[in-house]
N, C-alpha and C positions, 0 to 999 in steps of 0.2 A: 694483937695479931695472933693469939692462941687459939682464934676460934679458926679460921683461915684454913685448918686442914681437915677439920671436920667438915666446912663448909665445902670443901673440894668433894670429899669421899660424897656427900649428899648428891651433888649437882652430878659424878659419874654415877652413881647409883638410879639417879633417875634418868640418865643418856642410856645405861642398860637395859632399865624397865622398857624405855621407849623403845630402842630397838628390836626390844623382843616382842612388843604389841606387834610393830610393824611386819617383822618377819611371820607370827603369828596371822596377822591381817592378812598378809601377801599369800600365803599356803591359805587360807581357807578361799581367797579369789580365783586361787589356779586351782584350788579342789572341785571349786563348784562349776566353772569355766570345762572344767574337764569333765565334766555329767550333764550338759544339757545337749539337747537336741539340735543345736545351733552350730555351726562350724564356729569355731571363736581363731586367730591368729592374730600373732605381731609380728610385723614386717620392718626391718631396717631400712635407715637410709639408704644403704649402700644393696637394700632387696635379699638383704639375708635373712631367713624363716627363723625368729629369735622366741617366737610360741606357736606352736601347734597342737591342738586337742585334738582327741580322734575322726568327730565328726569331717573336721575343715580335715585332715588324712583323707579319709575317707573322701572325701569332695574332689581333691588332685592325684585321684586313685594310686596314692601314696601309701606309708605309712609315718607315724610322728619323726621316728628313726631317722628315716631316709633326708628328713626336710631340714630339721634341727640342723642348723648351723651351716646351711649351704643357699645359695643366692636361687632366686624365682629362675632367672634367665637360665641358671643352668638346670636348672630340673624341668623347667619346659621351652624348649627352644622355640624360637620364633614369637614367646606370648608376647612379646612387645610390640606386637603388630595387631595386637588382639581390643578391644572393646574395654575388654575388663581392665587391662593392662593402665590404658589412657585413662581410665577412672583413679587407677591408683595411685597414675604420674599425677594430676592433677590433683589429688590430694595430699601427696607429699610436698609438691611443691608450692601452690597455694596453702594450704592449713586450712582448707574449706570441706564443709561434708559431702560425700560425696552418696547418692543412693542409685542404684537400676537393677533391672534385672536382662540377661543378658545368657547368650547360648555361647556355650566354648566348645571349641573340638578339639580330644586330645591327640597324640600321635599317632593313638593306635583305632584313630579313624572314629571312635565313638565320640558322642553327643550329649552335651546335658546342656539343661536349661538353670540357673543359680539366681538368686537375688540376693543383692550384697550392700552390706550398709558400713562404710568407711569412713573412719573419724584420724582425726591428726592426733598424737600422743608424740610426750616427750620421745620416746625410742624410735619414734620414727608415722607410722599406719599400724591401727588398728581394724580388724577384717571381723564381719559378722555373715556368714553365709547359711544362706536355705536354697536345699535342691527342690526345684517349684520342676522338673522334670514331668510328672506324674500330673501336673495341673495343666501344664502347656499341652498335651496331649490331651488332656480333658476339652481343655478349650479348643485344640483342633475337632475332634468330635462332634463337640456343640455345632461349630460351622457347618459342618458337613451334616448335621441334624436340619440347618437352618431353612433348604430346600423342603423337606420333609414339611417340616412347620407353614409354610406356605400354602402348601398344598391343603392342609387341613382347614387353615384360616379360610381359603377358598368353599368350604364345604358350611363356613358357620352362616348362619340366615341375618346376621346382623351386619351393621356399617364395621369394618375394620378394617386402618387405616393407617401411616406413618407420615410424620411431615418434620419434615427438615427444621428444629427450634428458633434457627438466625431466620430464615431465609421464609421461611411457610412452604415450601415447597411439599407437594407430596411425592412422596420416594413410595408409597406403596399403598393400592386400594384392591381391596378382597371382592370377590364374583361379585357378592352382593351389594356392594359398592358400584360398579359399575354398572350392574343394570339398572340403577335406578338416578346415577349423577353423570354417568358416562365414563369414557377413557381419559382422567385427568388427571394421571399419573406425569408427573416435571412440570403440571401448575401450580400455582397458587391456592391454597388451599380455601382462605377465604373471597377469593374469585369466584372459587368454583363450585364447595358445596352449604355457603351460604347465599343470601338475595341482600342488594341495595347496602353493600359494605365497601366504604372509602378507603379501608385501611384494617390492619389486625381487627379483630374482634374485640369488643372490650370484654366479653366475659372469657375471652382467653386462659384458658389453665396452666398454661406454660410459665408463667413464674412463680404457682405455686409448685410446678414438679421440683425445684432446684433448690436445694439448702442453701445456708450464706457460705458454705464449704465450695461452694458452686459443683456440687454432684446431684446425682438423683435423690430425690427424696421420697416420698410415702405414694402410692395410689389415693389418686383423687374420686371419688363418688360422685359424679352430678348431673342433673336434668336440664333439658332444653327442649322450645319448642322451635326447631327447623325453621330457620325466615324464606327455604326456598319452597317446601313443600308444605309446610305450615302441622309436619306431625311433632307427635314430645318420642323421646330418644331417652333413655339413660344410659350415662355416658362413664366411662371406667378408662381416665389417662392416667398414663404413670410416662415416665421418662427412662430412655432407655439409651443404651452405647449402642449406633448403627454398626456393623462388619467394617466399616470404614474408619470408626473411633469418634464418629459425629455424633453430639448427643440428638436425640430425634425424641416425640412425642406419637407416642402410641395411643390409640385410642380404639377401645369397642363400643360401638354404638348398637342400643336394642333400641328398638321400637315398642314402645311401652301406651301408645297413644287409647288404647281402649281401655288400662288400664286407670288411665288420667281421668280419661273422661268418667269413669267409675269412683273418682277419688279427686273433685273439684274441691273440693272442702279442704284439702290437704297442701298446704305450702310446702316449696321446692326444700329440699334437703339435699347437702352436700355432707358424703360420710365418710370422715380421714381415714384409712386405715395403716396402722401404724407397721411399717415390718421395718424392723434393726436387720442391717445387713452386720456378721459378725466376720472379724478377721480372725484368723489361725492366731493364736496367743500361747505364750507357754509360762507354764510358774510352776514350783519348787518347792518343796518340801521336806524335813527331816523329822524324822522320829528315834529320839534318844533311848537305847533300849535300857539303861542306868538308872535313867531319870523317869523314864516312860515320859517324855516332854516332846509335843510336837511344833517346830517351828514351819511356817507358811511364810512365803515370798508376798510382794505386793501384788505381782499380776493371778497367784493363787487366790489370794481374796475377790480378784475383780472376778474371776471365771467362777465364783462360789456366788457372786453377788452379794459378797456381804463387805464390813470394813473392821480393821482390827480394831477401831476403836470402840466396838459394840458387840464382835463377834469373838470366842475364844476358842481355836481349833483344837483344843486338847480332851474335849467332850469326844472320844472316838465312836458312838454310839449314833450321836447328832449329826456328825463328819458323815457316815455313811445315808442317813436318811436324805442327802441332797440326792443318793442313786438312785433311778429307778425302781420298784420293788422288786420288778423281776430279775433284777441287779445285784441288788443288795449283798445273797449269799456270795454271788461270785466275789464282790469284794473283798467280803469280809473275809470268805475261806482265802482268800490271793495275803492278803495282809498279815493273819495270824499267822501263816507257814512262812512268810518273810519272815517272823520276829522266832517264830520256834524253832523253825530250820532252816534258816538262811536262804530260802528256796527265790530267788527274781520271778517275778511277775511282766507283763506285755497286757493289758488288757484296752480293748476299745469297749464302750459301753453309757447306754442312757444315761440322761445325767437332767434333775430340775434343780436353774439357781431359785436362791432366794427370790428373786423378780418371777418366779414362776415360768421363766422361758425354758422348754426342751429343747436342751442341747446332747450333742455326740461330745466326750471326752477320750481321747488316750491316754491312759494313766500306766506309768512303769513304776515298781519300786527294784530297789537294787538293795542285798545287802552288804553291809563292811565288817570286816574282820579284824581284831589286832592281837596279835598273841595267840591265836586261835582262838579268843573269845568275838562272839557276835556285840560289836557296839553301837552299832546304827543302822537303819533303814532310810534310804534317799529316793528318791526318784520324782519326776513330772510330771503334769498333768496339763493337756494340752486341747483346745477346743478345735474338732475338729468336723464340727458342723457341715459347714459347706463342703466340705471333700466327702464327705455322706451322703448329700443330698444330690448332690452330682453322678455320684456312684448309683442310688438307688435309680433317680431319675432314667440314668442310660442302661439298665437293668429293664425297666419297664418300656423304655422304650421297642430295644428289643425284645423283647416277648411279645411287643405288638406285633409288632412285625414279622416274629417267627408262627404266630399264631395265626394272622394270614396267609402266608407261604403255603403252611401245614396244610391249610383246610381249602385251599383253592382246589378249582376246578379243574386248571390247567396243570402240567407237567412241568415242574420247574425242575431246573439243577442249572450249578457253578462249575465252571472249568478253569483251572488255570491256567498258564499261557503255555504250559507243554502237553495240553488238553488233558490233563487228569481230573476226574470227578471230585471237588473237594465239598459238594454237599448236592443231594437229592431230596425231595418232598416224599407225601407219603402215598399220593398221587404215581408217583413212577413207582411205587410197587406195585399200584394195585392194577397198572397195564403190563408190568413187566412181568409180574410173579417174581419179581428178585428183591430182595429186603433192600433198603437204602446201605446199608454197610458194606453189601455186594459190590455198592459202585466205588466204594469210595477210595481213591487212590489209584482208580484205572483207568487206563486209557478210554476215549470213548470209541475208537474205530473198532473192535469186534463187535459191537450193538448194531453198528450200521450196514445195511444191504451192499453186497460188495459194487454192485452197479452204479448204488449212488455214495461209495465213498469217497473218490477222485473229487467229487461236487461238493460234499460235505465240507473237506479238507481245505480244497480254498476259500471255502464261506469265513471257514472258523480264522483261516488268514487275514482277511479282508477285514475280519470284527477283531482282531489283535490291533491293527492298522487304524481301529477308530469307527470304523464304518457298521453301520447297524443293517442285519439283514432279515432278508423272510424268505423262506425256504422249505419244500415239501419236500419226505424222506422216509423211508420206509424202514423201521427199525424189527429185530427181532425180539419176539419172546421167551422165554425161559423154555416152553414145550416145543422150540420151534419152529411156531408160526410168527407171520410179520403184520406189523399194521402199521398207518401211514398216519406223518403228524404232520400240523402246518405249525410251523416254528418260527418265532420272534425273539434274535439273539443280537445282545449290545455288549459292546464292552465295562468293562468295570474299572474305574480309577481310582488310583490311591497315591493324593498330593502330586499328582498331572499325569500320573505314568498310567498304562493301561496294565493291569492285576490280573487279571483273565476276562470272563466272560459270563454272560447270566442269559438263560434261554429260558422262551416258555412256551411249551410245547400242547397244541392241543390237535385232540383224536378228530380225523377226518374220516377215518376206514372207512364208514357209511357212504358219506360222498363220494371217494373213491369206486364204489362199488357202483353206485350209482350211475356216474358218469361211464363204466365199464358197461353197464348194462345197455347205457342209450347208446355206445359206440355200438355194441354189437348187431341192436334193435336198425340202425340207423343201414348199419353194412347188411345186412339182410333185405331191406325195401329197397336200395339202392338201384338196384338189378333191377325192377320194375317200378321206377318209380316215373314220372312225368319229365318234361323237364323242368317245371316249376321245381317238383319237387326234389328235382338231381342237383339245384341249385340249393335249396335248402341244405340237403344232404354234403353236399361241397363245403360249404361256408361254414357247417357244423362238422364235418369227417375231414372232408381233404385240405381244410387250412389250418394253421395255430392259430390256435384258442379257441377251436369249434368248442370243447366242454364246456367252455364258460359262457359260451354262446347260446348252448343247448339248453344251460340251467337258465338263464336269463328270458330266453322263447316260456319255458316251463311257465315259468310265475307270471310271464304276460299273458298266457292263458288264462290263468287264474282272474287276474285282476292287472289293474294300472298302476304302475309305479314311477317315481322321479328317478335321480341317478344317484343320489344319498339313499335313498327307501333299499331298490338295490345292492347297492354295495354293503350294505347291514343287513339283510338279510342272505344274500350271499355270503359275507364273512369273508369280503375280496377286497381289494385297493378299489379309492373312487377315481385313480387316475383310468384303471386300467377298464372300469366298467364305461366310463364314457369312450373309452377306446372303440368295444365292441359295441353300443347302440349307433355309432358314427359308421359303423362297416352294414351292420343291419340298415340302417335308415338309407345310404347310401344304393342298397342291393334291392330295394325296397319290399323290406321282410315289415320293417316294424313304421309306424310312422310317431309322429310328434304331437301333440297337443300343441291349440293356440294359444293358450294362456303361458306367457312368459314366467309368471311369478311361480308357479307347480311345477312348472316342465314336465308334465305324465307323457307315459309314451305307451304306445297299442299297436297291438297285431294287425300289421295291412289287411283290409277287408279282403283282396283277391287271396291270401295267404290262409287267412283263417280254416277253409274246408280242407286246406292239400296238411295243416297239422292236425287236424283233426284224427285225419287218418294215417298218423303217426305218432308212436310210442317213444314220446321225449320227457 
């Protein structure tokens, strides 16, 4: 029995060791917990904040302080009513994982969007949170792009085209679609723009869009020759999420048939192309300033595209050639003043893995201190790809768009809803003489003629209200003279609400003058004229709408025109021009053509000599 207490002393000595791994283990989890980009908490049973890192602070525009050791319900009243709240009963209660993302409003009226990944732990929930805020808004964007986009596909010379993947329906076909298959938008799609089909297609591309993941998968490449028109097409589907959440099958079709026939010798080819959609990832890293030893996470190896088993991160030379070149210094000088002067780094920056793919990375390093010596460097690196490509994308988008605006012909400006100028083109300086700056932030009632500002003021009502108007208005210039615009002004929304307002104003002065001229020309013969031609005179002077009346005589002089030729060349409504040939043909000024499909119309033969000898 003499061994018996040394055999104790051994067995606490190793309960000690053990203990001190663990406490050891526990401290470098809450160290690292507490450096990453992620909200990280632990939540009790009883919903009291029993861990909080800064991020997850930061997330319940808290701070760790404040939360440490007091219950959810009381730091945010009402959350038990909340989305997120029911995600969390149900994971405490069941012990099942729980994932979503989901919008919270705090008390103080603001908004975020979060995704949160909840697991069951002894002490109760475990919380993983990312503020996806800055993506949700992305994706509203996109939407409100989505109209734009349409419009464009309208403009391409090929078949393009959207069909419902269950059902075949087509939900969307492009100009050049319908001119050539018709209006078959909510048919069937091989109804409609195939021949002699009992059922789907069998060379259908729709289950090669779908991974066994059941999501989209790669753009498909391939040719076909048309059963209804009998041309070849090459055909570019990919699968995409409808605004609805339906997966759908997009498709552009070119018309490749002269090509074909240049290339009979040539069998059909179908060409994969491979695009990786990549998710936002984050991984870890430490560099020992001791040991100069660099340690990497496992999601740091995937975003390097290499594996620890083959790769060694401590080469800091090789580490940096994954950078871009034109990269590389920034790194490298970011890293060195981490380790020489504790200096933190924030860097976004090009990035090729080993797989050769270009990607965007966020890389921070952070340093630590003890004793006031520097003993380590830490920080993340995070792929942030698709948040780039998003960003550049609605970067370019708008420059389209502004580079239009810019260089239009017409007079554009934005008002908001207490009618202050919040942008002018470059177009209204060069009628105004006043720089775009001039406007910006002012009212627009001084610009406008006092006579027709009563008129103006309820237009711009009326277009608050929804209503889209057209409107003639005689504005000043900076030297003060005036000149008169015909104006097309809508309103502007934003997520339903009306924002202000967007006008496009273009220069009439000449017409106006015009029209002043034939008034006067018209009030001078008046006094001697027939009475053929005191009718003329009448129906052009003494009624409304004689100008438009007068201009419309003009050009029937010239030659014959329909009631669309007219109205385009006028630069009037086609409502309001067949207004005035109905009062003409009527008074019998003008008469009609037999031919229904033209509809031309001409100067009544008795009328012709009494305009003759008048200045219209």
């Amino acid at each position: 029995m003499k061994w018996q207490p040394r055999r104790i002393a051994e067995l606490e000595k190793s309960k000690t060791k053990r203990r001190r791994e663990h406490i050891k283990a526990e401290t470098y989890v809450r160290r690292t917990l507490d450096n990453v980009f992620i909200g990280c908490m632990i939540i009790g049973f009883d919903w009291t904040y029993l861990y909080v890192n800064d991020v997850a602070a930061q997330h319940g525009h808290q701070n760790r302080e404040n939360l440490i050791g007091r219950t959810m319900l009381e730091m945010y009243p009402g959350v038990e009513k909340s989305t997120i709240f029911e995600a969390y009963r149900r994971c405490m209660e069941e012990r099942v994982h729980q994932r979503l993302e989901s919008e919270y409003t705090f008390p103080d009226g603001t908004a975020n969007w979060y995704e949160l990944s909840i697991d069951p732990v002894p002490e109760g929930i475990f919380v993983l949170s990312l503020d996806i805020t800055e993506r949700k808004r992305a994706e509203e964007d996109l939407k409100a792009a989505h109209k734009r986009f349409e419009d464009v596909l309208n403009s391409v010379d090929s078949l393009v085209y959207a069909i419902d993947m269950k059902t075949y329906e087509v939900l969307f076909i492009n100009k050049f679609g319908r001119d050539n298959w018709g209006e078959i938008e909510g048919k069937i799609c091989w109804q409609t723009l195939q021949k002699g089909q009992s059922g789907p297609c069998e060379f259908c591309t729709n289950k090669k869009l779908i991974g066994p993941d059941g999501k989209p998968s790669e753009t498909v490449v391939w040719e076909i020759q048309n059963t209804s028109n009998k041309r070849w097409y090459e055909c570019r589907d990919r699968a995409i999420y409808w605004p609805d959440g339906r997966l759908v099958r997009i498709e552009i079709a070119t018309d490749i048939t002269e090509r074909k026939r240049s290339e009979e010798a040539l069998k059909k080819s179908e060409i994969l192309l491979n695009e990786t959609q990549h998710l936002a990832n984050l991984g870890g890293w430490e560099y020992d300033v001791n040991t100069s030893k660099i340690t990497w996470t496992e999601e740091t190896y995937r975003i390097h595209g290499v594996s620890p088993l083959n790769y060694d991160p401590n080469d800091l030379r090789r580490d940096i050639e994954f950078y871009a070149p034109m990269d590389r210094l920034t790194i490298e000088t970011a890293f060195r003043r981490a380790v020489e002067e504790g200096k933190s780094y924030d860097l976004e920056l090009r990035f090729r893995n080993a797989h050769s793919e270009n990607l965007w990375v966020r890389t921070i390093g952070k340093a630590e201190r003890k004793n006031g010596r520097l003993t380590r460097i830490f920080g993340n690196i995070m792929d942030i790809t698709e948040r780039r490509q998003i960003e550049e994308a609605l970067m370019d988008s708008e420059e389209r768009y502004r580079t239009i605006i810019e260089f239009s012909n017409d007079m554009i400006w934005i008002l908001d809803t207490d009618g202050r100028y919040q942008f002018v083109n470059k177009r209204c300086e060069e009628f105004s003489g006043l720089k775009p700056d001039y406007f910006l932030g002012k009212s627009f009632t001084p610009f406008i003629d006092k006579k027709d500002l009563p008129k103006v003021i309820d237009i711009f009502h009326k277009t608050l209200n929804g209503e889209p108007q057209q409107y003639e208005v005689s504005v000043k210039k900076e030297d003060g003279s005036n000149f008169f615009l015909l104006v097309n002004t809508a309103p502007i929304y934003s997520k339903g609400k009306v924002v202000g307002t967007v006008s496009f104003g273009r220069d009439i002065t000449e017409r106006k003058k015009s029209e002043e001229q034939i008034k006067e020309s018209l009030r001078q013969k008046l006094k001697k004229s027939n009475r053929q031609k005191k009718l003329l005179c009448y129906l052009i002077e003494g009624t409304r709408g004689g100008k438009s009346r007068a201009l419309i005589l003009r050009h029937l002089t010239e030659k014959s025109y329909n009631a669309h030729q007219l109205a385009k060349a006028l630069n009037m409504d086609y409502k309001t021009i067949r207004h005035h040939l109905k009062v003409l043909i009527k008074k019998g000024i003008i008469t009609k053509g037999q031919d229904e499909y033209s509809g031309l119309y001409f100067i009544a033969k008795n009328i012709e000599s009494d305009l003759d000898g008048m200045d219209i």
